[in-house]
CHARMM internal coordinates of N, CA and C (Angstrom, degrees):
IC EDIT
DIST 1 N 1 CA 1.4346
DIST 1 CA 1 C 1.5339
ANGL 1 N 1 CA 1 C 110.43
DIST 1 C 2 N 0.9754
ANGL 1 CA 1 C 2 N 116.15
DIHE 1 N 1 CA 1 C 2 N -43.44
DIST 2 N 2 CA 1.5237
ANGL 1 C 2 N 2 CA 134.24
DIHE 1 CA 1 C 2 N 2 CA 172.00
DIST 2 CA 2 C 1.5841
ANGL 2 N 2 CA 2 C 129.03
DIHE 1 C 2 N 2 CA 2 C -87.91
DIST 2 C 3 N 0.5273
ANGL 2 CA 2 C 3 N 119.17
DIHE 2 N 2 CA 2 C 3 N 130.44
DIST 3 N 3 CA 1.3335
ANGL 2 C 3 N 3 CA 127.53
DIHE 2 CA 2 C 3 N 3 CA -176.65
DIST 3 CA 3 C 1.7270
ANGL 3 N 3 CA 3 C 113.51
DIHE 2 C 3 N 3 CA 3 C -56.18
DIST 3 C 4 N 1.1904
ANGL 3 CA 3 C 4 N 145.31
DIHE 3 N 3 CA 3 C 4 N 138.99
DIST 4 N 4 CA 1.5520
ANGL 3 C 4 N 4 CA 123.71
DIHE 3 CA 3 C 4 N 4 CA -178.96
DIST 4 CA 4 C 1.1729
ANGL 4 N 4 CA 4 C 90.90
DIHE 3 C 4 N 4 CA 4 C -139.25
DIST 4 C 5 N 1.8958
ANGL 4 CA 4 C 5 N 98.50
DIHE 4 N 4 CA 4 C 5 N 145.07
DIST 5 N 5 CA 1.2110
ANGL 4 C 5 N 5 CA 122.02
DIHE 4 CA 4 C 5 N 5 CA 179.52
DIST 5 CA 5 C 1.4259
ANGL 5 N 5 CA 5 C 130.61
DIHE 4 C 5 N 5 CA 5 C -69.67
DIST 5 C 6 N 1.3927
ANGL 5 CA 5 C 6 N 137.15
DIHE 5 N 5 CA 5 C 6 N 122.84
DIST 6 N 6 CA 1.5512
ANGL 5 C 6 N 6 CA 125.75
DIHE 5 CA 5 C 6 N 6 CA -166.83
DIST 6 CA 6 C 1.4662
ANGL 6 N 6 CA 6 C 105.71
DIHE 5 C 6 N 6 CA 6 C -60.00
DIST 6 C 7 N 1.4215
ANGL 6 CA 6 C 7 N 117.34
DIHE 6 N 6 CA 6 C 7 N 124.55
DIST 7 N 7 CA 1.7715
ANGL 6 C 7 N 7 CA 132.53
DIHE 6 CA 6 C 7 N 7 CA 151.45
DIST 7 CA 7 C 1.3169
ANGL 7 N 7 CA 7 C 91.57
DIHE 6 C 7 N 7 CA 7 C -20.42
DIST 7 C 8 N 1.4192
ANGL 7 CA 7 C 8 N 103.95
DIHE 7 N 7 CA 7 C 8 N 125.75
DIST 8 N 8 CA 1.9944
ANGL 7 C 8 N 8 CA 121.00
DIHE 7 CA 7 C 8 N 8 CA 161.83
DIST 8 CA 8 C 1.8160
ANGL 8 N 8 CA 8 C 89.15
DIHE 7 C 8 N 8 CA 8 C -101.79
DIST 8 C 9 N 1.5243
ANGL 8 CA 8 C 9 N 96.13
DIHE 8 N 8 CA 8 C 9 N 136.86
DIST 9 N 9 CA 1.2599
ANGL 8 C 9 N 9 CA 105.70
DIHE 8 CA 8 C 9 N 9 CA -176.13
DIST 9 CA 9 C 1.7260
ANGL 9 N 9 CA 9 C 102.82
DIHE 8 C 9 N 9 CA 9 C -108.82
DIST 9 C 10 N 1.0615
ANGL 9 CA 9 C 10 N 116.71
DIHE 9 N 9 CA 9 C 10 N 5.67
DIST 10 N 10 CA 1.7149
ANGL 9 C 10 N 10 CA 104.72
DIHE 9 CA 9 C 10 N 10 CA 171.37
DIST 10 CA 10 C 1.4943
ANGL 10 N 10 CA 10 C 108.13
DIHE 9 C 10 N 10 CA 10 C -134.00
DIST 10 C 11 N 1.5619
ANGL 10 CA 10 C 11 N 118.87
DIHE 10 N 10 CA 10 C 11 N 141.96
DIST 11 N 11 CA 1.5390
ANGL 10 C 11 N 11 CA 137.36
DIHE 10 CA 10 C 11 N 11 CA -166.76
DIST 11 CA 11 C 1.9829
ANGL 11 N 11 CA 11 C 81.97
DIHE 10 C 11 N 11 CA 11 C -82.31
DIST 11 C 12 N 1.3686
ANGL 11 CA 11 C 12 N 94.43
DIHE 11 N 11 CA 11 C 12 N 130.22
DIST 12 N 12 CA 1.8086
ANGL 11 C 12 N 12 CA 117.60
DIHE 11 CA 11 C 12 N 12 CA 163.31
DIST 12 CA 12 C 1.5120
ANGL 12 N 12 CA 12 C 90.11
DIHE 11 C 12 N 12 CA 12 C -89.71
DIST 12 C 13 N 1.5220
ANGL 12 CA 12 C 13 N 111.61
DIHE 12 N 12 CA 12 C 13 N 135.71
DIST 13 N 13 CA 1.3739
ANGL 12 C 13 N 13 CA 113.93
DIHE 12 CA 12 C 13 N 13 CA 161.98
DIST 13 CA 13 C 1.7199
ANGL 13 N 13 CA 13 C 107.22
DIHE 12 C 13 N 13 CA 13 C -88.51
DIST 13 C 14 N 1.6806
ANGL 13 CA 13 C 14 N 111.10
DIHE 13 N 13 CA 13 C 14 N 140.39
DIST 14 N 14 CA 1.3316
ANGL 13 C 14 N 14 CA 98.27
DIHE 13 CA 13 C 14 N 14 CA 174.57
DIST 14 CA 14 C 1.8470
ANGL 14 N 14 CA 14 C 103.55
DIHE 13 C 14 N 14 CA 14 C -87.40
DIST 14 C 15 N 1.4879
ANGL 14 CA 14 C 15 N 97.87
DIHE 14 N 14 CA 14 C 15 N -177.88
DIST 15 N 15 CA 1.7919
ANGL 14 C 15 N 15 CA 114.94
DIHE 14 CA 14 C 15 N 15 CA -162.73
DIST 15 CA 15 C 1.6208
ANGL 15 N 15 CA 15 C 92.39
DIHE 14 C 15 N 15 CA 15 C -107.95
DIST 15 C 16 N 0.9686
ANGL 15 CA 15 C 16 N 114.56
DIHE 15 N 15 CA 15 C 16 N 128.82
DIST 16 N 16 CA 1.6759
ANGL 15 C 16 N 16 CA 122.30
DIHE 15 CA 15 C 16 N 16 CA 152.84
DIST 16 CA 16 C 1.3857
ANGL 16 N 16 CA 16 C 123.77
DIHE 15 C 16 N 16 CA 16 C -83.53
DIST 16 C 17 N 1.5052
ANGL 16 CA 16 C 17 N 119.73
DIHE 16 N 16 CA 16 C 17 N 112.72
DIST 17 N 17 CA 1.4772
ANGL 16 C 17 N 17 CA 109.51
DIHE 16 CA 16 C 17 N 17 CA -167.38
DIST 17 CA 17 C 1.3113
ANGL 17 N 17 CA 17 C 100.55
DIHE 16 C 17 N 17 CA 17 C -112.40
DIST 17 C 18 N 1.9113
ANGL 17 CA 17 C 18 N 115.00
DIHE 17 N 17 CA 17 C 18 N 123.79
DIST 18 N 18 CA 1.2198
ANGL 17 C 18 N 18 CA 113.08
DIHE 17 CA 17 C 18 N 18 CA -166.48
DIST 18 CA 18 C 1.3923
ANGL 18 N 18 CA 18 C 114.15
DIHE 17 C 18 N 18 CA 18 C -131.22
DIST 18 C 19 N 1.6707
ANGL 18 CA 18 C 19 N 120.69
DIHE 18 N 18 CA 18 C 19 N 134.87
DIST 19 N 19 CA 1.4599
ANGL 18 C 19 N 19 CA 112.75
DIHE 18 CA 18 C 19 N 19 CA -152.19
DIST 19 CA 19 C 1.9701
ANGL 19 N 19 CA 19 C 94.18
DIHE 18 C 19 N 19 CA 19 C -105.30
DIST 19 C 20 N 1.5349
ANGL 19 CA 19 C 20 N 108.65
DIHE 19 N 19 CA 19 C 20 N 145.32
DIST 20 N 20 CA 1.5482
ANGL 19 C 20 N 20 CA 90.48
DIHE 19 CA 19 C 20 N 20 CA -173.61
DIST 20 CA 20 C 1.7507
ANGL 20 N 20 CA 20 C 94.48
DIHE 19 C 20 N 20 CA 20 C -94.91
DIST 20 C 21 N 1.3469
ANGL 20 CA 20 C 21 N 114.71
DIHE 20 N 20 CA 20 C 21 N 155.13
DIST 21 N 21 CA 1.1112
ANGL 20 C 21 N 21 CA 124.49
DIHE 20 CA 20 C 21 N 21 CA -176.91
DIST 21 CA 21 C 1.9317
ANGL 21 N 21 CA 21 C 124.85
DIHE 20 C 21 N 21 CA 21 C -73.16
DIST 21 C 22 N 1.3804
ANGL 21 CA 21 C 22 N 85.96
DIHE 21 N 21 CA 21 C 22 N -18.27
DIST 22 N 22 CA 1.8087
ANGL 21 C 22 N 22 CA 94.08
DIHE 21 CA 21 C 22 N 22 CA 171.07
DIST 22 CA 22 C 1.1323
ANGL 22 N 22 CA 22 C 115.66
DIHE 21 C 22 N 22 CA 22 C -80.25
DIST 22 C 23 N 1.2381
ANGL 22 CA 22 C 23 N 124.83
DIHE 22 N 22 CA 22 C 23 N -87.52
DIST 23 N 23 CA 1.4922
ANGL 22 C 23 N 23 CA 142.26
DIHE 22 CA 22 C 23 N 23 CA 152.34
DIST 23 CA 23 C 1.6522
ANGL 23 N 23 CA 23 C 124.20
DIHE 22 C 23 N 23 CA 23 C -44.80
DIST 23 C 24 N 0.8447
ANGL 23 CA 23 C 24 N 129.49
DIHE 23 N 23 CA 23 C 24 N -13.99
DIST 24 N 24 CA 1.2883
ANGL 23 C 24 N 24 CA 147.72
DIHE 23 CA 23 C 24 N 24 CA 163.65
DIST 24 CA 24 C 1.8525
ANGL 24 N 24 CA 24 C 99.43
DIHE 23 C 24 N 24 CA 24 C 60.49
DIST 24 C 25 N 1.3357
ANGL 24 CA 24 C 25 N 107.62
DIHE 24 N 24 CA 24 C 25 N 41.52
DIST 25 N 25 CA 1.2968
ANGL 24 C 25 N 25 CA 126.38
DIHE 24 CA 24 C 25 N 25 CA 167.55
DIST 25 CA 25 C 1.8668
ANGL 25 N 25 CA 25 C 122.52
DIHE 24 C 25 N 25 CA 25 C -55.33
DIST 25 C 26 N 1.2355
ANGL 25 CA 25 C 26 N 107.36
DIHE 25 N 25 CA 25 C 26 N 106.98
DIST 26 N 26 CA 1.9892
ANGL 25 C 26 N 26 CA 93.57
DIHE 25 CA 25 C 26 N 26 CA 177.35
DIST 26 CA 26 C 1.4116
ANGL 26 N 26 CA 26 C 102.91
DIHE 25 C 26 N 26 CA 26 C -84.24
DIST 26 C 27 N 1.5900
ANGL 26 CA 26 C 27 N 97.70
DIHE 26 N 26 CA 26 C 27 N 153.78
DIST 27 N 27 CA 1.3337
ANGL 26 C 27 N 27 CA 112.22
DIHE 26 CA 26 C 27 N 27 CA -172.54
DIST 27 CA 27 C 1.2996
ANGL 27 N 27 CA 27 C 90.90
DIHE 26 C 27 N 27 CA 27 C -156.37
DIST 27 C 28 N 1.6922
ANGL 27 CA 27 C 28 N 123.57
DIHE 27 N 27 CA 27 C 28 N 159.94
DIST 28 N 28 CA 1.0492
ANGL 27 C 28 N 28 CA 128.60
DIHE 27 CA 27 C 28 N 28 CA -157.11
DIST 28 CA 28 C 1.8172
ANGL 28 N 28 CA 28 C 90.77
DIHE 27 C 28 N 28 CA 28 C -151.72
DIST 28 C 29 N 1.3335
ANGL 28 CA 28 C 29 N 128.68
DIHE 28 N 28 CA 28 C 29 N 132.81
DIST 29 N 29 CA 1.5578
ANGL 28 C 29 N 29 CA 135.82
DIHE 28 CA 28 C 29 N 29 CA 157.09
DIST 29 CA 29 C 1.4528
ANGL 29 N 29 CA 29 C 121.79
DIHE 28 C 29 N 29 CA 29 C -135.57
DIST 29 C 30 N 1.0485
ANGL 29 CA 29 C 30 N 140.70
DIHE 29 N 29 CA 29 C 30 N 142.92
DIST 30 N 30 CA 1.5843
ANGL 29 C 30 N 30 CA 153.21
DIHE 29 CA 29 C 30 N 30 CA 162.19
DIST 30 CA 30 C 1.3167
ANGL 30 N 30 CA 30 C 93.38
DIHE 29 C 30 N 30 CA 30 C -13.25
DIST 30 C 31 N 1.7764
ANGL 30 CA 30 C 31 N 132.11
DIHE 30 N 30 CA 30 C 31 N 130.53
DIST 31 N 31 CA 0.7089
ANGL 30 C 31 N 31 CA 146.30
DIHE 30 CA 30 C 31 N 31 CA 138.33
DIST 31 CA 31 C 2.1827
ANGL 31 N 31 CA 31 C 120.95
DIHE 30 C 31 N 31 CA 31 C -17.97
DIST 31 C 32 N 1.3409
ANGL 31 CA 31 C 32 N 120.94
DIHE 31 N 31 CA 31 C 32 N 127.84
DIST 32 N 32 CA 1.0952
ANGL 31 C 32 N 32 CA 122.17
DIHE 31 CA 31 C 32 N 32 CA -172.12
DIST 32 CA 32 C 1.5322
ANGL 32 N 32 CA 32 C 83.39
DIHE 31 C 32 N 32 CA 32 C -131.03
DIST 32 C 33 N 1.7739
ANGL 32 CA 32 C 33 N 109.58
DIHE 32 N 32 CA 32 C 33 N 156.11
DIST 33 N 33 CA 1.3809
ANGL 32 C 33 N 33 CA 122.71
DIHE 32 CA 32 C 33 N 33 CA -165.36
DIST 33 CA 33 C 1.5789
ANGL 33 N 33 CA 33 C 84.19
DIHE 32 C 33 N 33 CA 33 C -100.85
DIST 33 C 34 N 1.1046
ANGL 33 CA 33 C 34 N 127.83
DIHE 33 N 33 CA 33 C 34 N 143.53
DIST 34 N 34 CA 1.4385
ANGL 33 C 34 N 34 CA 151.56
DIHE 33 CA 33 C 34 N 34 CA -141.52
DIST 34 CA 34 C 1.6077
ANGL 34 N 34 CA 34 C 124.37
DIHE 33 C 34 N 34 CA 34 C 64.09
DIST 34 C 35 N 1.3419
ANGL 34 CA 34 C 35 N 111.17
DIHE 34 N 34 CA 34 C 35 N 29.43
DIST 35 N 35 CA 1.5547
ANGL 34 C 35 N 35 CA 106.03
DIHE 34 CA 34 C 35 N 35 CA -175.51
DIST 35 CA 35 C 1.2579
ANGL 35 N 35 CA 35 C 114.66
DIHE 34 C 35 N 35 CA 35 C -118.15
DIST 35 C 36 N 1.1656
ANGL 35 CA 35 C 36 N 128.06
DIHE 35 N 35 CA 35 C 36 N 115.34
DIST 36 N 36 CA 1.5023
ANGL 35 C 36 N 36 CA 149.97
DIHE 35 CA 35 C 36 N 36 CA 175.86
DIST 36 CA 36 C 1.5692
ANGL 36 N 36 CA 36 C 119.44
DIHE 35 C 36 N 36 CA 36 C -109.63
DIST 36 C 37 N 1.4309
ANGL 36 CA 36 C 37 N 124.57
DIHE 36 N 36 CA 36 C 37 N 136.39
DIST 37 N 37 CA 1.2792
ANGL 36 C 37 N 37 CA 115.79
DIHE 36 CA 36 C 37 N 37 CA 177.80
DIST 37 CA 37 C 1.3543
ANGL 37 N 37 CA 37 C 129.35
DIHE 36 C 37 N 37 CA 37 C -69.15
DIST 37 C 38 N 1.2299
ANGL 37 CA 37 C 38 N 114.06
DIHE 37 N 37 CA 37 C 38 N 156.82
DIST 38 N 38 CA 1.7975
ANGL 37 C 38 N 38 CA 116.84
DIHE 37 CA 37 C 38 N 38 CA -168.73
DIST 38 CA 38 C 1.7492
ANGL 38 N 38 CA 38 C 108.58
DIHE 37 C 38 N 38 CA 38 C 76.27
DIST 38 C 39 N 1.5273
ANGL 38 CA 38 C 39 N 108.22
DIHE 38 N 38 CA 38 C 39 N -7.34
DIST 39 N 39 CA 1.5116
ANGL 38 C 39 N 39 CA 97.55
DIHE 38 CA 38 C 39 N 39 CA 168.77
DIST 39 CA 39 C 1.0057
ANGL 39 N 39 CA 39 C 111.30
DIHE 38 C 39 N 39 CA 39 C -67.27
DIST 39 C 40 N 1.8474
ANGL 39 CA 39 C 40 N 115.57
DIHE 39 N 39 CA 39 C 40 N 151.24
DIST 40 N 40 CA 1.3225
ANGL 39 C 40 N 40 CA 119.19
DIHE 39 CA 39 C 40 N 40 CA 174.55
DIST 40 CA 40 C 1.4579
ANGL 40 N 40 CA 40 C 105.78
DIHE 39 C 40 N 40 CA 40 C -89.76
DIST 40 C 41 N 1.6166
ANGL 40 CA 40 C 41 N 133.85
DIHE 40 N 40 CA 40 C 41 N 145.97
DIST 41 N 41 CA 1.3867
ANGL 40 C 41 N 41 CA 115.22
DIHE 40 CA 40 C 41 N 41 CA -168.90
DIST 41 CA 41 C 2.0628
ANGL 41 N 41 CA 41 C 88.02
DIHE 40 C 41 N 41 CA 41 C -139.26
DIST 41 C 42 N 1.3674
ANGL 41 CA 41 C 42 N 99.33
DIHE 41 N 41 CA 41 C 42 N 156.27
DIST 42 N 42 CA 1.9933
ANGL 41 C 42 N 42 CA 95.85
DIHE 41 CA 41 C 42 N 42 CA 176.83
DIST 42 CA 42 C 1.6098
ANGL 42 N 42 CA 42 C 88.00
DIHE 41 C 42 N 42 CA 42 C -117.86
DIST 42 C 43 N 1.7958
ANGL 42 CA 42 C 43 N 102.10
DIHE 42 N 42 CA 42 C 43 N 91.10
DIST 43 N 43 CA 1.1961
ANGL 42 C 43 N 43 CA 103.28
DIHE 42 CA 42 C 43 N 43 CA 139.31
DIST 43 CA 43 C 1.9054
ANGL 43 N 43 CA 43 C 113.80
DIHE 42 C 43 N 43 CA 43 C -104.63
DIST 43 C 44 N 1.3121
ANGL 43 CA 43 C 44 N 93.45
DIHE 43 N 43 CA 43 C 44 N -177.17
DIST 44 N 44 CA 1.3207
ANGL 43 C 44 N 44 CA 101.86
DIHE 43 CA 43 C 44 N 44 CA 152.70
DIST 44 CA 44 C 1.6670
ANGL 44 N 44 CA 44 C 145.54
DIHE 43 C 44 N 44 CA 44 C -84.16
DIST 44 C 45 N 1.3269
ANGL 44 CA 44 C 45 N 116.00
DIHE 44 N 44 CA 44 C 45 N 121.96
DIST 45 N 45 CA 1.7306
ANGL 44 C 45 N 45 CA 108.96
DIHE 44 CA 44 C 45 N 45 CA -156.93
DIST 45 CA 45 C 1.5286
ANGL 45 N 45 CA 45 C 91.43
DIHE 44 C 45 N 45 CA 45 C -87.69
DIST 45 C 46 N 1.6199
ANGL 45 CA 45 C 46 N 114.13
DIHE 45 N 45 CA 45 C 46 N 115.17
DIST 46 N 46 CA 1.3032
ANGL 45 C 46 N 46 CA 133.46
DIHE 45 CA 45 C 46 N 46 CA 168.57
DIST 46 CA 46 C 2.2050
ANGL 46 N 46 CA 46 C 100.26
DIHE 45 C 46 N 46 CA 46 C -26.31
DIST 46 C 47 N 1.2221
ANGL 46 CA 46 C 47 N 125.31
DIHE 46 N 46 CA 46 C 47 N -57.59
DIST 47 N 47 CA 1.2570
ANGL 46 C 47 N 47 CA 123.33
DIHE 46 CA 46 C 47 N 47 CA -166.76
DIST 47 CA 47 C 1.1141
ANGL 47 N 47 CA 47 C 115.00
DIHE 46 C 47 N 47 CA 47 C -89.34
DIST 47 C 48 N 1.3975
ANGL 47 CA 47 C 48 N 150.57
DIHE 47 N 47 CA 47 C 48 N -20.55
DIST 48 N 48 CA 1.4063
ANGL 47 C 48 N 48 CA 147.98
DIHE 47 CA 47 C 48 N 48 CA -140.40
DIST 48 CA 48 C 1.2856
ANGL 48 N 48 CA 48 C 93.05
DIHE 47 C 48 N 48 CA 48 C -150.66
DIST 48 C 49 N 1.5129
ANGL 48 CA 48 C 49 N 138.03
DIHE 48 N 48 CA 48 C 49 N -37.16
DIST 49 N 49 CA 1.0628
ANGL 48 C 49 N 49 CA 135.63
DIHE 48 CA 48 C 49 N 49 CA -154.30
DIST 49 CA 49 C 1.7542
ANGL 49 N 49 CA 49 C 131.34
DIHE 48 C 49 N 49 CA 49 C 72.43
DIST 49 C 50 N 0.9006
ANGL 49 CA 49 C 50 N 95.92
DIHE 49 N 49 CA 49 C 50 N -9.45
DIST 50 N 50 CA 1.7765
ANGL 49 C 50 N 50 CA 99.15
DIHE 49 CA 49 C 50 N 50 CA 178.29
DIST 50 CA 50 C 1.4108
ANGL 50 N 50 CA 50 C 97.72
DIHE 49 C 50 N 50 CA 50 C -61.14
DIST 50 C 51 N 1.5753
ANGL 50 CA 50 C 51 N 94.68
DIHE 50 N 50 CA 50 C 51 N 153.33
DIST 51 N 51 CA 2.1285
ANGL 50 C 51 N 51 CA 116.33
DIHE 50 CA 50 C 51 N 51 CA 165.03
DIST 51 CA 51 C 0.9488
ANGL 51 N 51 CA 51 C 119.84
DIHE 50 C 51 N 51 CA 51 C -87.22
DIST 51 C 52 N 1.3496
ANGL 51 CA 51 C 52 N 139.92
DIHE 51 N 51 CA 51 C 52 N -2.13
DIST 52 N 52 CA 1.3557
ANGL 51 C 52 N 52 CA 148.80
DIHE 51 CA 51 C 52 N 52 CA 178.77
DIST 52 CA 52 C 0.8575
ANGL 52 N 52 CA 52 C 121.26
DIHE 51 C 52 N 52 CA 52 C -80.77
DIST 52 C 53 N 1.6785
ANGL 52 CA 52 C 53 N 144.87
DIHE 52 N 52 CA 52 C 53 N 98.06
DIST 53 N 53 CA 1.4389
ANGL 52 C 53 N 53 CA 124.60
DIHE 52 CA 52 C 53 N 53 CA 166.63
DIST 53 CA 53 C 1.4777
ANGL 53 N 53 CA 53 C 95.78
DIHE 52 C 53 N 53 CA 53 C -139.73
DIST 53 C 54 N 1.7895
ANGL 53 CA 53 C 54 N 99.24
DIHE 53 N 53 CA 53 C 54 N 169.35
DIST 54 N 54 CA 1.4592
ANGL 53 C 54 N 54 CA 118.83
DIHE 53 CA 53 C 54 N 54 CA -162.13
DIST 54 CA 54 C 1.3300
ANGL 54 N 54 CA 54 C 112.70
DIHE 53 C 54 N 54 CA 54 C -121.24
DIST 54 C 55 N 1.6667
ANGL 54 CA 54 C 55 N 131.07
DIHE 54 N 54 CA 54 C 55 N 103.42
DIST 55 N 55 CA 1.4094
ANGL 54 C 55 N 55 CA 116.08
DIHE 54 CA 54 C 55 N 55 CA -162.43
DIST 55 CA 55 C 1.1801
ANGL 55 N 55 CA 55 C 117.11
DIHE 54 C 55 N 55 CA 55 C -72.48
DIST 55 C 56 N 0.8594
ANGL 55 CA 55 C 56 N 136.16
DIHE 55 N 55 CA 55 C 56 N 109.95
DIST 56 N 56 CA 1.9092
ANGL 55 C 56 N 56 CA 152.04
DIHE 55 CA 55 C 56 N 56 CA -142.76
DIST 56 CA 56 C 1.6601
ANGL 56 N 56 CA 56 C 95.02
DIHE 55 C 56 N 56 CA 56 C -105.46
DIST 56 C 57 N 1.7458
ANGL 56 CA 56 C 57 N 142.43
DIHE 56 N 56 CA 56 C 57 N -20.24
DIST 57 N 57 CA 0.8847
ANGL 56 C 57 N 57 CA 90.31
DIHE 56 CA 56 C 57 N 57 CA 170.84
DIST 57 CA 57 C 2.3679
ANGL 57 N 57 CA 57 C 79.77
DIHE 56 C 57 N 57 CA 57 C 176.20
DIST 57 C 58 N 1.3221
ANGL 57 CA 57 C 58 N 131.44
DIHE 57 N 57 CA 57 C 58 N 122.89
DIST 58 N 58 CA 1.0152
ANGL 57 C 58 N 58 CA 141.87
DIHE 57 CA 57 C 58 N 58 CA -170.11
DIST 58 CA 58 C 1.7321
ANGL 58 N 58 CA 58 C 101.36
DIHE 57 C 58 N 58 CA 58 C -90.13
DIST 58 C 59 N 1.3118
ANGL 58 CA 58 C 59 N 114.77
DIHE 58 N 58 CA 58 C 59 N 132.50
DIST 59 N 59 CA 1.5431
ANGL 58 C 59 N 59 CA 123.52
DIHE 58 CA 58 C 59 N 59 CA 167.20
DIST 59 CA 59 C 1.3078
ANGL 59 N 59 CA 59 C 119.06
DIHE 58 C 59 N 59 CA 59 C -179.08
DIST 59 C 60 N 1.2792
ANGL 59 CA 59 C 60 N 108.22
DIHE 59 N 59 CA 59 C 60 N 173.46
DIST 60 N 60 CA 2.0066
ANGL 59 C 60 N 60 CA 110.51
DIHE 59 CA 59 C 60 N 60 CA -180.00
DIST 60 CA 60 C 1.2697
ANGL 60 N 60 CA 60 C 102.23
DIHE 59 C 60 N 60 CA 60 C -116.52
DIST 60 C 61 N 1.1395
ANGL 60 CA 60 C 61 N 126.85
DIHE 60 N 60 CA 60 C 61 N 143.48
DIST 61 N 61 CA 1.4936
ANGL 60 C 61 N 61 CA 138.39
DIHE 60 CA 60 C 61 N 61 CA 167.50
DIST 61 CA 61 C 1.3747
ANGL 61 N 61 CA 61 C 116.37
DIHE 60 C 61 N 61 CA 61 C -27.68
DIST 61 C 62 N 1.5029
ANGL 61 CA 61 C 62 N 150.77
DIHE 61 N 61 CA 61 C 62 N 174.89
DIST 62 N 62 CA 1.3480
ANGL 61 C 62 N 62 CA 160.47
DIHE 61 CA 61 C 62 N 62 CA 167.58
DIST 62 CA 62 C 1.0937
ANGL 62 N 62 CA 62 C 53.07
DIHE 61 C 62 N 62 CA 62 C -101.54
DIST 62 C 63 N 1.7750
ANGL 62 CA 62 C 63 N 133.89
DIHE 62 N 62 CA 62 C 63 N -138.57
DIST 63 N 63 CA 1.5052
ANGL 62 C 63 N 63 CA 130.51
DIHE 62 CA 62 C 63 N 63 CA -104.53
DIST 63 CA 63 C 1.2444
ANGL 63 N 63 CA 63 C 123.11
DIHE 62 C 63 N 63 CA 63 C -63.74
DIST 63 C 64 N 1.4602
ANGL 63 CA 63 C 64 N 125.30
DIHE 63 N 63 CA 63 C 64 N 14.63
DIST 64 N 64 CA 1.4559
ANGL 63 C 64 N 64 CA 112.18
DIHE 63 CA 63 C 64 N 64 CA 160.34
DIST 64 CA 64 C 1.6543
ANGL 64 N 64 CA 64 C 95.93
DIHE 63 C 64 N 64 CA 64 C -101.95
DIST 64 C 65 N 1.3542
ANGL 64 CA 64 C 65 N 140.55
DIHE 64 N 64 CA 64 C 65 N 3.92
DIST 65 N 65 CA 1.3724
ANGL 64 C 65 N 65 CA 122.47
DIHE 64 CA 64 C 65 N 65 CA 163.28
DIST 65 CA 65 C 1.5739
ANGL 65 N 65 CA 65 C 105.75
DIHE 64 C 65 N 65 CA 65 C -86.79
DIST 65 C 66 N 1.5550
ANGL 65 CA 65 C 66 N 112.96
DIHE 65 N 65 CA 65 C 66 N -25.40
DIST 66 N 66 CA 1.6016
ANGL 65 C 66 N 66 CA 99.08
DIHE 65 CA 65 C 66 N 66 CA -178.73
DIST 66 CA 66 C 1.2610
ANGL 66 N 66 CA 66 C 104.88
DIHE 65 C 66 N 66 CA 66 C -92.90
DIST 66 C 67 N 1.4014
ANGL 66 CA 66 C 67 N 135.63
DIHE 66 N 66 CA 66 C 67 N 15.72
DIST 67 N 67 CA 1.5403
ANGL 66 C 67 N 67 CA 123.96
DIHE 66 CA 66 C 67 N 67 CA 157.62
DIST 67 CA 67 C 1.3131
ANGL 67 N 67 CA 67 C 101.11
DIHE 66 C 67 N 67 CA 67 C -93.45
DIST 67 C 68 N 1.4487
ANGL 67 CA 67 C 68 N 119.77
DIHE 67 N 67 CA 67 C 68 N -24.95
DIST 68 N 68 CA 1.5256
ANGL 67 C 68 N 68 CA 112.63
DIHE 67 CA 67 C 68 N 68 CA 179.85
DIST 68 CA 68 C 1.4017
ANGL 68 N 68 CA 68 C 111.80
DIHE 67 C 68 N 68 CA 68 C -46.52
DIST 68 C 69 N 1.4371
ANGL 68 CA 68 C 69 N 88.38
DIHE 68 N 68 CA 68 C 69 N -35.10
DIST 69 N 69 CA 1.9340
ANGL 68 C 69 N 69 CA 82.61
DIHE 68 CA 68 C 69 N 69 CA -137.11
DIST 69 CA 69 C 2.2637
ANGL 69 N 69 CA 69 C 95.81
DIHE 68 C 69 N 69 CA 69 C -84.07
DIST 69 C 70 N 1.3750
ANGL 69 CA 69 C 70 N 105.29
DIHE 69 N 69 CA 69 C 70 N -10.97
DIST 70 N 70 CA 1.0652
ANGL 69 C 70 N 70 CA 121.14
DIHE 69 CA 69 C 70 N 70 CA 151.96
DIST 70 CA 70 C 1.8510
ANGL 70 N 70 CA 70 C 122.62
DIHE 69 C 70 N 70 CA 70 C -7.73
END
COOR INIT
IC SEED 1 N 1 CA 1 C
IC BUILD
């Protein structure tokens, strides 16, 4: 009755976008399994160097969903 969507055969990794708390620098890395937003996480901030950052916000690119859908 419905129309069905073709099986995507490859996993998109989502992006972790993480703000550092000094400098209030965005930074973005590959999704890690324990990551939720507003967690506080001790990486390193690429510019300032502080360990503190705040994951501000989980997603996948538009152009890796429009190559998906390819």
């Amino acid at each position: 009755m419905f129309p069905q969507k073709p099986q995507l055969n490859r996993f998109i990794q989502p992006l972790t976008h993480l703000t550092c708390f000094s400098c209030n620098t965005e930074n973005s890395r590959p999704f890690k399994d324990g990551d939720y937003v507003f967690k506080e996480v001790e990486e390193k901030c690429p510019k300032c160097g502080s360990t503190k950052m705040l994951i501000t916000g989980i997603y996948i690119e538009e152009r890796q969903l429009k190559e998906r859908e390819r």
